[in-house]
C-alpha positions as CSV (number, residue, x, y, z in Angstrom):
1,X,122.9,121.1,117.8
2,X,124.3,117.6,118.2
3,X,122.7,116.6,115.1
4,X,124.1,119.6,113.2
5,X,127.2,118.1,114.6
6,X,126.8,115.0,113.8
7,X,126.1,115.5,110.3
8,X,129.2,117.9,110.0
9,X,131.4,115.1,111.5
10,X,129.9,112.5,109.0
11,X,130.7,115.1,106.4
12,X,134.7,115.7,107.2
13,X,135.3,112.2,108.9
14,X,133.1,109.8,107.0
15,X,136.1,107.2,106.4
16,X,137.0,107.3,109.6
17,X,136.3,104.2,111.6
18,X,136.4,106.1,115.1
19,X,134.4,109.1,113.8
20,X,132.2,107.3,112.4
21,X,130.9,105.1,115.1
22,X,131.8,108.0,117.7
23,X,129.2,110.0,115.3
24,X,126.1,107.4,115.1
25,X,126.2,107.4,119.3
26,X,125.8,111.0,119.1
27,X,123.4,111.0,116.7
28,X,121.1,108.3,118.1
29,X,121.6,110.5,121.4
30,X,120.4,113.6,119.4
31,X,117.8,112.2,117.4
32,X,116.5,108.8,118.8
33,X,114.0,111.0,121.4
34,X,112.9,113.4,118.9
35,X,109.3,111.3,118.2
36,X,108.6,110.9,122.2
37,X,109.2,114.2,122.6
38,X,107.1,115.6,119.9
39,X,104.5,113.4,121.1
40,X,104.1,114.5,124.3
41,X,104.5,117.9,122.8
42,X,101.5,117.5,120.5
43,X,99.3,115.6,123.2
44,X,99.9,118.6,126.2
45,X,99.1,121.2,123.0
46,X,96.4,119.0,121.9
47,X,94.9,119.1,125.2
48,X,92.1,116.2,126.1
49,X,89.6,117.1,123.7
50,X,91.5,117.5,120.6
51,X,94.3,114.5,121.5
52,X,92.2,112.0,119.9
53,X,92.8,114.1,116.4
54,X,96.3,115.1,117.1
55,X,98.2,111.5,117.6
56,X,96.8,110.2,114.6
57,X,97.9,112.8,112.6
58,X,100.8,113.0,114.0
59,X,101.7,109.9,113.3
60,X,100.8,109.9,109.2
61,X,102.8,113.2,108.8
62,X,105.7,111.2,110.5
63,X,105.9,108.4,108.2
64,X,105.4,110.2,105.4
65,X,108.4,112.2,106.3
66,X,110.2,109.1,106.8
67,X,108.9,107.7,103.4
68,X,109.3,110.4,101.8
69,X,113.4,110.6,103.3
70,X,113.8,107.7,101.5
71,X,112.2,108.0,98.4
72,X,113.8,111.0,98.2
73,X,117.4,109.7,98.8
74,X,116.9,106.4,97.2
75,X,116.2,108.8,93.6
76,X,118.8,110.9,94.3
77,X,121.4,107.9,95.0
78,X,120.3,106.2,91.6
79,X,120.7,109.5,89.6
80,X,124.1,110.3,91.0
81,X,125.2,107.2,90.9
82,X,123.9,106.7,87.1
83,X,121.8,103.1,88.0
84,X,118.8,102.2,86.4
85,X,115.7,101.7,88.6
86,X,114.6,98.1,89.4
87,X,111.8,96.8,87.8
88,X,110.2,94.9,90.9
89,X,106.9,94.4,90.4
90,X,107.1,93.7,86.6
91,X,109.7,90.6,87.5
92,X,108.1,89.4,91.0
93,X,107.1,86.0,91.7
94,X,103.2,86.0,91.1
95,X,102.8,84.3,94.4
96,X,104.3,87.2,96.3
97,X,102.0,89.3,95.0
98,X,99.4,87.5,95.8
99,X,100.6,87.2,99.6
């Protein structure tokens, strides 16, 4: 619910100063314990045998989600926005590469 509200807030208030700080509180309140708790979810599901399987799956599904949240966003953001994509790799420093 809170981060229903928070995103609503973000939404109406987003040049709001107040609102805007006021809003990431709430939504670090909201979301910040959502991977503990689905941890401890998994693991008491899991129970002992199967715990060993769960957590690391668990945790590859999780950052793919957040990988894939900003993929996602960052190809949106360049579309609406009308900005060409970066060509990173193709100007990098051959030393960095190599690092």
């Amino acid at each position: 619910m809170g981060f229903a509200l928070a995103s609503i807030a973000l939404w109406v208030g987003g040049t709001s100063a107040p609102i805007v700080y006021t809003v990431v509180v709430l939504w670090g309140l909201t979301f910040g314990s959502a991977a503990t708790l689905l941890q401890t979810a998994q693991a008491n599901a899991s129970g002992e045998e199967g715990v060993d399987i769960a957590m690391p799956i668990n945790t590859t599904v999780w950052n793919l989600a957040i990988a894939g949240g900003g993929i996602l966003s960052s190809n949106t953001r360049l579309s609406v926005w009308n900005i060409q994509k970066l060509k990173v790799i193709k100007n990098a420093n051959p030393v960095w590469l190599a690092a």
